[in-house]
Steps between C-alpha positions, in 0.01 A plus 500: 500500500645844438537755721237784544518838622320630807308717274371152302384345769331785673331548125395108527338564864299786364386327202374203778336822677348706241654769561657588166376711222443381149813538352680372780271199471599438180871556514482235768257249282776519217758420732301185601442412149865469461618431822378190668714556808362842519140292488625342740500761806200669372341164542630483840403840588166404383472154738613685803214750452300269445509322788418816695199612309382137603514654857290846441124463329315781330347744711192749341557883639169609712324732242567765822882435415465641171298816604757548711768501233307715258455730776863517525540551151273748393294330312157479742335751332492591127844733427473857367702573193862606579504862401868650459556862600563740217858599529634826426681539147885438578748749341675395181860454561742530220568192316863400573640187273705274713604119359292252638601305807411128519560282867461157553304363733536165429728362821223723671222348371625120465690563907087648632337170320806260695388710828074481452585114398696421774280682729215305346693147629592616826121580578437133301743367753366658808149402400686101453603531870188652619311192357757254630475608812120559539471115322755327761241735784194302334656179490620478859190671637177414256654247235135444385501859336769393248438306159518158505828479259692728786351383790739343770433155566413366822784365698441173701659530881511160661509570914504237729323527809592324772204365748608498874535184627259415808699523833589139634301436788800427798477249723240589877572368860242482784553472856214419750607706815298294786538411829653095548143309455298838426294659279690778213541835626709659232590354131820598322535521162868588305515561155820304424580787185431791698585394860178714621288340698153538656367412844113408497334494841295200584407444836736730743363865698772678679497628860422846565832728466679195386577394141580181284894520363666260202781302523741354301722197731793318295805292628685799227439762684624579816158627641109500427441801200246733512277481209224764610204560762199329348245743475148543610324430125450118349801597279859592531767513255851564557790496252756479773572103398758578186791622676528104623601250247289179371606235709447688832178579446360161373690339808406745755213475799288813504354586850265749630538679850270701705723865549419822648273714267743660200717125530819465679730809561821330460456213236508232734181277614354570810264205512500121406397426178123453494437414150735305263538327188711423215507572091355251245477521114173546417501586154790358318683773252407434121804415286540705174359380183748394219 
């Protein structure tokens, strides 16, 4: 392909616009009649316009429009003949010969036609980015606005959700706190995930100013633990049993005394045990599925 000239190829993009008079027009449809390569970028000037009067559809003026412009214009109302004002006779000068002088303007008039045709593409150009960008707006916003032939296809997203498995049910204990041969005053139950546990009352009433106390008794530990007054509801729950490890708690005895209201001041038992009783699995934990 040979090379072309700025000037050529801003002369192809107007001939795409319209923008050129007749014999511009036809100085370009000779070149295409002898130039194929020339055809060529015409041809392309023409697809790439193309493709953005796809994008705009014809819109009819409100007849209120046009009033408007006529207004503007002058021509609302019926014009009066342009009269010219009589001008005074001018004085004759004397004739003087002088040889004629003869400029050329034509670097003036072939450098303003370069200048209105490259001004011509740079508004083409601008009006190119406008549409871009206003068409890349529609797409990403309201695709359905588009042609079909432009319109951005859908794009398929595969996301995998992940369902929460259901928490494992851990293994319970129960401990009937009774006297030797009695009836059940307290049960204990101990979450064996957790470590909490919860003190039911069954069949025990406390003395007046006095009040029931836990405790934990193991050959470990050097002395009965504290776990907690019991209180005066059916219910208590304490969380105190996780600072002690697995094995103590399965293999300790857990007692109840009768302290002074509040429990003991110093940590220590003040009373035999009246109430005792030891852990048992009552619900076994549930192995995970495979």
């Amino acid at each position: 392909m040979m090379a072309y000239s700025e000037d050529h190829i801003a002369l192809a993009a107007e001939y795409a616009l319209g923008t050129l008079d007749a014999d511009e027009r036809a100085q370009v449809e000779t070149m295409m009649a002898v130039d194929k390569d020339f055809t060529a970028i015409v041809h392309a000037w023409e697809h790439k316009l193309g493709v953005l009067n796809e994008m705009v559809g014809s819109v009819e003026p409100r007849p209120e429009v046009w009033d408007k412009i006529k207004t503007a214009a002058g021509l609302s109302e019926p014009q009066a003949p342009l009269v010219l004002p009589e001008a005074a006779p001018a004085p004759v000068a004397p004739v003087v010969e002088e040889s004629p002088v003869v400029t050329d303007n034509s670097n003036v008039v072939q450098l303003s036609a370069q200048a209105r045709r490259w001004r011509n593409v740079a508004m083409f150009t601008t009006a190119i980015a406008a549409a871009l960008v206003a068409m890349i707006s529609v797409g990403a916003y309201q695709p359905d606005l588009l042609p079909a032939a432009i319109r951005p296809k859908p794009r398929t997203q595969v996301v995998e959700v992940k369902t929460p498995s259901a928490p494992t049910p851990s293994a319970q204990y129960v401990a009937v706190l009774q006297k030797e041969g009695g009836s059940p005053a307290f049960i204990l139950t101990v979450d064996g995930a957790t470590r909490n546990f919860t003190v039911r009352k069954v069949d025990a009433t406390a003395e007046p100013d006095k009040s029931f106390e836990l405790w934990l008794i193991s050959d470990k530990l050097p002395r009965p633990r504290s776990l907690g007054v019991i209180g005066n509801g059916d219910f208590t729950a304490r969380p105190v049993l996780a600072s002690y490890d697995a094995d103590t708690i399965n293999s300790a005895t857990y007692a109840v005394t009768i302290e002074q209201a509040g429990g003991s001041p110093d940590g220590n038992p003040h009373s035999a045990p009246v109430y005792t009783g030891k852990l048992i699995e009552s619900v076994p934990p549930v192995a995970p599925a495979r």
